[in-house]
C-alpha positions in Angstrom: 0.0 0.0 0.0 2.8 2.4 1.1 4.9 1.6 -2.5 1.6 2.3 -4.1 1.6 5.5 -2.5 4.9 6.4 -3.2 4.7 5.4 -6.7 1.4 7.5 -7.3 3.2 10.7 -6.3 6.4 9.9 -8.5 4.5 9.9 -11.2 3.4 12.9 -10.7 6.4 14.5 -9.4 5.9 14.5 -6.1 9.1 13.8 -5.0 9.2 14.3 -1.3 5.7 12.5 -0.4 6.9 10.0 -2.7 10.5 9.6 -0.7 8.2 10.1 2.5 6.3 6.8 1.5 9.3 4.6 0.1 10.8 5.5 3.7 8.0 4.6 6.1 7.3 0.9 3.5 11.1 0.6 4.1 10.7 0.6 7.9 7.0 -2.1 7.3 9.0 -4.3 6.2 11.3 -4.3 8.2 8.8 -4.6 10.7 7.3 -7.8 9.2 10.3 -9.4 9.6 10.9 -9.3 13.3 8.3 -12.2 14.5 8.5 -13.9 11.1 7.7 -17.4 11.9 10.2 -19.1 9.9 13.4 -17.1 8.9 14.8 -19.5 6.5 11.3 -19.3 4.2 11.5 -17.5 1.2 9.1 -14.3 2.0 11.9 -13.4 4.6 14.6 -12.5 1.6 12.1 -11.4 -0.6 10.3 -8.9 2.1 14.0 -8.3 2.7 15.3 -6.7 -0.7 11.8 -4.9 -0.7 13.1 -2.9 2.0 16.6 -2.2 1.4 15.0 -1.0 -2.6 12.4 1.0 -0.8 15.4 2.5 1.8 17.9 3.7 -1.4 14.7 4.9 -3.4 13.9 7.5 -0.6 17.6 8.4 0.0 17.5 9.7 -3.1 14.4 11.3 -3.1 14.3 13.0 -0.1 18.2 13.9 -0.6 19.4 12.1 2.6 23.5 12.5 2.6 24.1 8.6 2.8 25.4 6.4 0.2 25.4 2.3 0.4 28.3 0.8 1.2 30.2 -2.9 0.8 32.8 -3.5 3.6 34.9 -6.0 2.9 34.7 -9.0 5.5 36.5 -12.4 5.4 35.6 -13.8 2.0 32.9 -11.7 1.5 31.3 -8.1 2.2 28.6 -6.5 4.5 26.3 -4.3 3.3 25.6 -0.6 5.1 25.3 2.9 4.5 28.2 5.9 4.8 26.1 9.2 6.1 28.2 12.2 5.4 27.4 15.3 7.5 26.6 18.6 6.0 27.8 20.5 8.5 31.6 18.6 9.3 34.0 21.3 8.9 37.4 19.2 7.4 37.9 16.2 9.3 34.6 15.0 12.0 34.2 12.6 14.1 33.0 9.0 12.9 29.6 7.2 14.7 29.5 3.7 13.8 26.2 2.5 15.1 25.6 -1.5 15.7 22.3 -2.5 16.2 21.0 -5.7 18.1 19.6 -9.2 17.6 16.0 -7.7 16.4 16.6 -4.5 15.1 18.2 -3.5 11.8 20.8 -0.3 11.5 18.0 1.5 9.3 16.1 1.9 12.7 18.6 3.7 14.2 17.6 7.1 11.8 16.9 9.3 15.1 20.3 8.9 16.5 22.1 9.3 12.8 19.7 12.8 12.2 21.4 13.8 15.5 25.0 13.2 14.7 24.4 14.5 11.6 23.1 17.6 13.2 26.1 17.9 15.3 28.5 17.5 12.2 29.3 14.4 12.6 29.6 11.0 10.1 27.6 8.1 10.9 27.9 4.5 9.1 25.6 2.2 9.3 26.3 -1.8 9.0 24.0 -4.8 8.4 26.5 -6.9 10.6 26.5 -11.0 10.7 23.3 -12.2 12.3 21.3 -9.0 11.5 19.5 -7.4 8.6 20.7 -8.6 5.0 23.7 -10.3 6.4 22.2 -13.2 7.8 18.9 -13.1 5.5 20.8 -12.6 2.3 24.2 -14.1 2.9 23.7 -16.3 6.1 26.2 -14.6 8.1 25.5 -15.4 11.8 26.6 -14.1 15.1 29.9 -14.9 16.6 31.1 -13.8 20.0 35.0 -12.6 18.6 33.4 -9.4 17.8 36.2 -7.4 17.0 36.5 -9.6 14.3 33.7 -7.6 12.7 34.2 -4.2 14.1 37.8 -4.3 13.0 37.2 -4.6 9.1 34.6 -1.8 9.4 37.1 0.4 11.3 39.5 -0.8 8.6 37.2 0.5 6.1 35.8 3.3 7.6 39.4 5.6 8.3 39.7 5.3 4.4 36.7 7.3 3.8 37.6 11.2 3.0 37.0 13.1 5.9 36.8 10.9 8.2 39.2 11.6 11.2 40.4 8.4 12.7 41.5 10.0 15.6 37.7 10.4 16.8 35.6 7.4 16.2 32.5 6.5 18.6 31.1 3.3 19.0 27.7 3.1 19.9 26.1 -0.8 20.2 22.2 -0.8 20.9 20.6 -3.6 23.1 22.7 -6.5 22.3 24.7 -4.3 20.7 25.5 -3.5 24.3 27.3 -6.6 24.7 28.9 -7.1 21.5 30.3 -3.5 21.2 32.5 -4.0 24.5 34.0 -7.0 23.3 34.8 -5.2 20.7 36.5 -2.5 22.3 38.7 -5.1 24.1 41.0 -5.5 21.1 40.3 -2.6 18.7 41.9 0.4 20.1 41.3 3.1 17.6 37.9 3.4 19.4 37.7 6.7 21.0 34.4 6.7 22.6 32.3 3.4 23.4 28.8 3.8 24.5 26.8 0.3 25.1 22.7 0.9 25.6 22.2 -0.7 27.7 25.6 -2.0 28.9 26.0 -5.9 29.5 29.1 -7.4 30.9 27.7 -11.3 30.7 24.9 -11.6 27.7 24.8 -15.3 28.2 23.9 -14.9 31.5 21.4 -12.1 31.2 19.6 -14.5 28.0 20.2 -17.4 30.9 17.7 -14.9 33.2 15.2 -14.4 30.2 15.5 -17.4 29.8 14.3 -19.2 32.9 11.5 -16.1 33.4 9.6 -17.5 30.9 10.4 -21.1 31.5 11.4 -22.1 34.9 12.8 -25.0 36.1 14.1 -26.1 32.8 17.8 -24.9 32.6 19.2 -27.9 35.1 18.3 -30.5 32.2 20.7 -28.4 29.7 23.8 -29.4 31.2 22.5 -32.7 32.9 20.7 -34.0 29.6 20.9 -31.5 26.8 18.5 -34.1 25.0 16.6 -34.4 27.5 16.2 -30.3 27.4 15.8 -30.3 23.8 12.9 -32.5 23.8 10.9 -30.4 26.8 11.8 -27.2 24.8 10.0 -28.7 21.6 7.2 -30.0 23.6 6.9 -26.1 25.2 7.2 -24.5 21.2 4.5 -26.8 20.2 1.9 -24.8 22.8 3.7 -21.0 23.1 4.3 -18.9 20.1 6.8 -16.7 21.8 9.4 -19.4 22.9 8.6 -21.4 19.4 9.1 -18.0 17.3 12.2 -17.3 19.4 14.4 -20.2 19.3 13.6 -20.3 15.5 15.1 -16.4 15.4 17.6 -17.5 17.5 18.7 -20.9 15.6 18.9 -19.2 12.4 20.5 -16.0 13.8 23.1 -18.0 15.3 23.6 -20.8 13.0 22.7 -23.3 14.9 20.6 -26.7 15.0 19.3 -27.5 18.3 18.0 -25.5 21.7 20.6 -27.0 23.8 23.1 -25.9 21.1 21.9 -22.5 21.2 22.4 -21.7 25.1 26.1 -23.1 24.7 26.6 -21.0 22.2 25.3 -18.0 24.0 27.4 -19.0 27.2 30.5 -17.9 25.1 29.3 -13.9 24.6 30.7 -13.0 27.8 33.4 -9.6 28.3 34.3 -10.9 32.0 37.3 -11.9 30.8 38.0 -8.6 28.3 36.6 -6.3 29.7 39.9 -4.9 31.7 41.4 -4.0 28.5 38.9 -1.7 27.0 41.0 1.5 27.1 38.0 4.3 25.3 36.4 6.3 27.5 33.1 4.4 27.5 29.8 5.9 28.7 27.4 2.7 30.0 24.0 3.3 29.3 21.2 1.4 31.7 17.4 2.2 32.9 15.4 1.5 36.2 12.6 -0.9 33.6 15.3 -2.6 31.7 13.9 -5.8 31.2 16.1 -7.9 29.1 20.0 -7.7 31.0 19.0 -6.5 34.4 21.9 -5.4 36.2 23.6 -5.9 34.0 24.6 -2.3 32.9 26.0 -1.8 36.2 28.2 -4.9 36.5 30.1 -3.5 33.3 30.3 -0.1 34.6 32.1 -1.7 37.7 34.6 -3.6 36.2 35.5 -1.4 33.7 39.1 0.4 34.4 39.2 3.0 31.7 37.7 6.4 32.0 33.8 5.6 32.7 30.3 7.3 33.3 27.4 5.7 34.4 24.2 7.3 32.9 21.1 5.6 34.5 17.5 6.5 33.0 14.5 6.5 35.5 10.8 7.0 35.2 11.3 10.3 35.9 13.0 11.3 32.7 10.6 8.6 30.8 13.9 7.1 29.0 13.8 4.1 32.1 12.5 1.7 29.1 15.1 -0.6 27.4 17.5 1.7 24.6 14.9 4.4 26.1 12.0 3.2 24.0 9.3 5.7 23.6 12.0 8.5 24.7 14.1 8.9 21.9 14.9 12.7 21.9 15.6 12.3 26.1 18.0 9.8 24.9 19.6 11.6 22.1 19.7 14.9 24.6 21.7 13.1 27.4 23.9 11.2 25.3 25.3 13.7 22.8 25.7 16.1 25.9 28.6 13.9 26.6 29.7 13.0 23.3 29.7 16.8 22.3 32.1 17.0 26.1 34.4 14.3 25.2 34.9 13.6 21.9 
């Protein structure tokens, strides 16, 4: 409907209700994709490719500074976008934005507008076990994440007025774990902001995990068959866990449950976390609801220069990544970009 719409006023030169329409069916589909029920069916490419065609349509329509981009990556490439700022005066600062297990880096449009704003460059990656990567290429998540933050540094300090002296990481949700693992071994990072921070991820999905299904993580490491076999019976009657441990299989590429919550057991900083040298800034709200506490456990063992900025009902940005409080967030965090970079 939304492509109909934007096509209607194309053809009539309409260019900015058109771009206005390719953006919002950009961020539908996207949308469609998130509780797909099977991620390895065919609709999920297809609806896939709508989007990223409906996303470079309004860029150029509605004259948004960002150009796609191909990073190169092991044998193959990720796909993102290079946001230039209009108002960088010679070299500016670099935001490199990394999204989480759900969301893709399109989504992240109120933060880029902001940096932008402030002069500075933003790029945008569909990193493996997100967006396109995984969908398109099969590229799944893998703890070593400075093996994928590295390449797009790599790439990024080769881009014309970029300074490489003055390049922020910012990693959203589980981006918030993956970002400081990151940070561990790639020391051209200047700033490093996880939202929320997470020192143990497999721990906090471990939490989630027995929430929604107590009593049922002692049979992983006692039986894992036995564990598989109650968490099929349990997909067969929930939609939530069966649509979830799908996601999760195909995001992490995976076969089994059992598999799945070793695998997770692996994204952990504990033991990298003392070398992360960039100031870092760890993000963290009173409602968090997906890696309670912990935001705070990072912030504590961190030893490089650290600030702890915790979000409570007060300032309405207590939700997780400050949903529903977008320009709060935006406010408090460039504050001390803006101070420190």
């Amino acid at each position: 409907r939304l492509v109909a719409m934007a096509e209607a006023s194309l053809a009539r030169r309409h260019r900015l209700s058109a771009g206005n329409a390719y953006l919002r069916a950009a961020n539908y589909y996207r949308a469609a994709l998130i509780h797909h029920p099977d991620p390895s069916h065919p609709s999920t490419l297809a609806t896939g490719r709508s989007s990223v065609d409906a996303y470079e349509k309004a860029i150029r329509l509605l004259e948004i500074p960002a150009r796609s981009v191909r990073i190169p990556y092991e044998r193959t490439t990720l796909p993102g976008y290079f946001f230039r700022s209009p108002h960088a005066r010679g070299s500016a600062p670099l935001f490199i934005f990394q999204q989480g297990r759900d969301a893709w880096p399109e989504e992240s449009k109120y933060v880029i507008d902001a940096a932008l704003e402030r002069g500075y460059h933003c790029l945008i990656v569909h990193a493996p076990g997100q967006g396109m990567a995984v969908r398109e290429q099969g590229l799944t998540f893998r703890p070593d994440w400075e093996n994928v933050i590295t390449p797009i540094i790599e790439f990024a300090i080769r881009i014309a007025g970029v300074d490489r002296r003055r390049i922020v990481l910012l990693g959203w949700s589980m981006g918030g774990a993956l970002v400081p693992r990151a940070a561990a071994f790639e020391k051209r990072i200047k700033l490093l902001i996880p939202n929320p921070g997470v020192l143990d991820w497999g721990a906090a999905s471990f939490a989630s995990f027995d929430r929604f299904l107590p009593g049922v993580l002692p049979l992983l490491d006692e039986d894992p068959a036995a564990f598989d076999a109650t968490i099929y019976q349990v997909m067969e009657v929930a939609p939530l866990i069966r649509w979830y441990v799908r996601d999760a299989l195909h995001k992490h590429g995976v076969s089994s449950p059992s598999e799945l919550m070793f695998e997770l057991r692996t994204y952990d900083n504990t033991p990298t976390v003392h070398r992360i040298t960039a100031r870092t800034l760890v993000m963290d709200g009173t409602a968090e609801a997906f890696s309670v506490g912990e935001a705070k456990k990072l912030y504590d063992a961190l030893r490089c220069p650290k600030d702890y900025l915790l979000f409570e009902a007060e300032d309405t940005g207590h939700l997780h990544c400050q949903e529903a409080a977008a320009a709060v967030a935006n406010h408090r965090m460039f504050d001390w970009v803006d101070e420190y970079i």
